[in-house]
C-alpha positions, 0 to 999 in steps of 0.5 A: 904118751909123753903127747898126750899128758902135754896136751892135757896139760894145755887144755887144762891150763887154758880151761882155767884162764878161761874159767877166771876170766868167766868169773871175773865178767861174772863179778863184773856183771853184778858190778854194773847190775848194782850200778844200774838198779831197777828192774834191768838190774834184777834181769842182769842179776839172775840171768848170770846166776841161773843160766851163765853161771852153771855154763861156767861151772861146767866149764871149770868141772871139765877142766878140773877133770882133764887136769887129774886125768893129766896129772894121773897119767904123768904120775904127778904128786901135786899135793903130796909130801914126798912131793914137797919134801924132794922139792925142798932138798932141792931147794937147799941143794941150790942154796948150798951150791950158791952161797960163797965161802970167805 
């Protein structure tokens, strides 16, 4: 099982750098459409808003997806307060043990 929640936990970590790096050639790519102008330029524009922009919405989704499915079954409480508070005590933890006594 242990595998299992290790692979999902890569696939989803890749799915996401590739997913901001699809967003980031999107911007780009409204970048040089502006640059261009005319025509070209409007062609550009709504070839990355109707057909390469849902492909990376897909991609997201299905990332987004496989990252719960991990967390579900690794029993991780990313956003929960038990989370936060067992990482802040050992936070303190940590501090206390380095701070010197004079």
């Amino acid at each position: 099982m242990k595998k299992i929640i290790e692979m999902l936990n890569k696939i989803f970590g890749w799915g996401i750098y590739i997913s901001l790096l699809a967003g980031g050639l999107a911007f780009f790519g409204f970048l040089v459409a502006i640059i261009m102008g005319g025509p070209d330029a409007g062609r550009l524009a709504v070839f990355i808003q109707k057909q390469y922009f849902p492909v990376v919405i897909r991609i997201a989704t299905i990332t987004i997806g496989v990252g719960l499915v991990g967390m579900y079954l690794g029993k991780e409480q990313a956003l929960s307060l038990v989370t936060d508070k067992r990482e802040a005590e050992e936070e303190m933890a940590k501090i206390k043990g380095k701070q010197i006594k004079c």
